[in-house]
N, C-alpha and C positions, 0 to 999 in steps of 0.2 A: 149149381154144380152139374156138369156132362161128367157122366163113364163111358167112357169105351174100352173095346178089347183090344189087344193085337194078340200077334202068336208068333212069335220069333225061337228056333230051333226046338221047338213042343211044350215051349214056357208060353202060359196063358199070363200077360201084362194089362194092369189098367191105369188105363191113362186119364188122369183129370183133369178138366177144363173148368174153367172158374173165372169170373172179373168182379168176383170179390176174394176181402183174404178169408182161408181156410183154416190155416195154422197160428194161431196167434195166444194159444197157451197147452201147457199138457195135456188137461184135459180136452183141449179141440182138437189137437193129436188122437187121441186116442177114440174119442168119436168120430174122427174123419178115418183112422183106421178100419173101427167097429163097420162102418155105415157101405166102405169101400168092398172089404173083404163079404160082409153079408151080400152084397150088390153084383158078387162078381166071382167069388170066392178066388179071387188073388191074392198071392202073397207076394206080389211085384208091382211096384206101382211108378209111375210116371206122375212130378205134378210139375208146375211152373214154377219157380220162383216169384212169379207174382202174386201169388195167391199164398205168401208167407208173410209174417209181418216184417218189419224191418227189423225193431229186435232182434230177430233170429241170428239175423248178420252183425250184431255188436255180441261177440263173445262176451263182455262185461257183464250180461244179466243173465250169464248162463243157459238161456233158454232152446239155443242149439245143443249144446247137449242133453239136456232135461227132455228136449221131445227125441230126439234121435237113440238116447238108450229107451224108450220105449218100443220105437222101432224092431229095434235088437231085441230087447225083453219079449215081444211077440212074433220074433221071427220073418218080419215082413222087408223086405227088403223096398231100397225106396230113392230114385236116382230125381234129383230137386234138378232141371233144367232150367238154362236162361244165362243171361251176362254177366259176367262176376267181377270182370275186369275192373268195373269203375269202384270196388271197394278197397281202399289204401290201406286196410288193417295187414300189415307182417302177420300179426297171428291169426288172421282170420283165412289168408291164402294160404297160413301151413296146415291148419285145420283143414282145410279143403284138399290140400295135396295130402294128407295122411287118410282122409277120409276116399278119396278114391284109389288110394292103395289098397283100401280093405275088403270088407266083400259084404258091406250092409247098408251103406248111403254113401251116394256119389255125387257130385255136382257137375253136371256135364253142359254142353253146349244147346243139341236139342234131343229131339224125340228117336231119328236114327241113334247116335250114340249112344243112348238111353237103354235103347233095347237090345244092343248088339253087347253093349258091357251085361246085360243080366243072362246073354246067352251064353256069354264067356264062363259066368259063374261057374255054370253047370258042366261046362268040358272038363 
């Protein structure tokens, strides 16, 4: 796993590079939170959608939500980049369109996007 920074409108973002997966239960959630925020002290983060399990993407086992109210629960904010398109779930594209309505997890295209939505937050 790479950290970097960025600095988009005085918000301090880190962004994760990874070619393994990251997120692939609560608790790895919650220790890739732990490990990001001590590394970085962000509470904005950038990761890939590759470095998720696939799980995440079958709303069936819950497991997008169970990690992303953690998220929330610890105030970190967390925008999942990459292609969404090729997943056929109705519910999984309304989840996604409700979820970048909000202001805690977003699923965007890439890294600009990414960072321009977390600078939005704060206007």
């Amino acid at each position: 796993m790479k950290i970097s920074t960025i600095k988009q409108s005085n918000i301090e973002i880190a962004v994760v590079k990874s070619n393994e997966v990251l997120l692939s239960d609560v608790q790895s959630a919650l220790d890739f939170m732990a490990t990001v925020q001590y590394k970085t002290g962000c509470s904005y983060i950038i990761l890939d959608k590759k470095s998720i399990c696939e799980d995440f993407f079958d709303l069936s086992t819950k497991l997008a939500g169970e990690i992303l109210q953690k998220f929330v629960t610890y105030h970190v904010k967390i925008a999942i980049v990459g292609e969404f398109s090729g997943y056929t779930s109705k519910s999984l594209h309304d989840f996604i369109y409700e979820s970048n309505n909000g202001k805690d997890a977003f699923f965007l295209a890439d890294e600009a996007q990414a960072a321009e939505k977390f600078a939005n937050l704060r206007v």
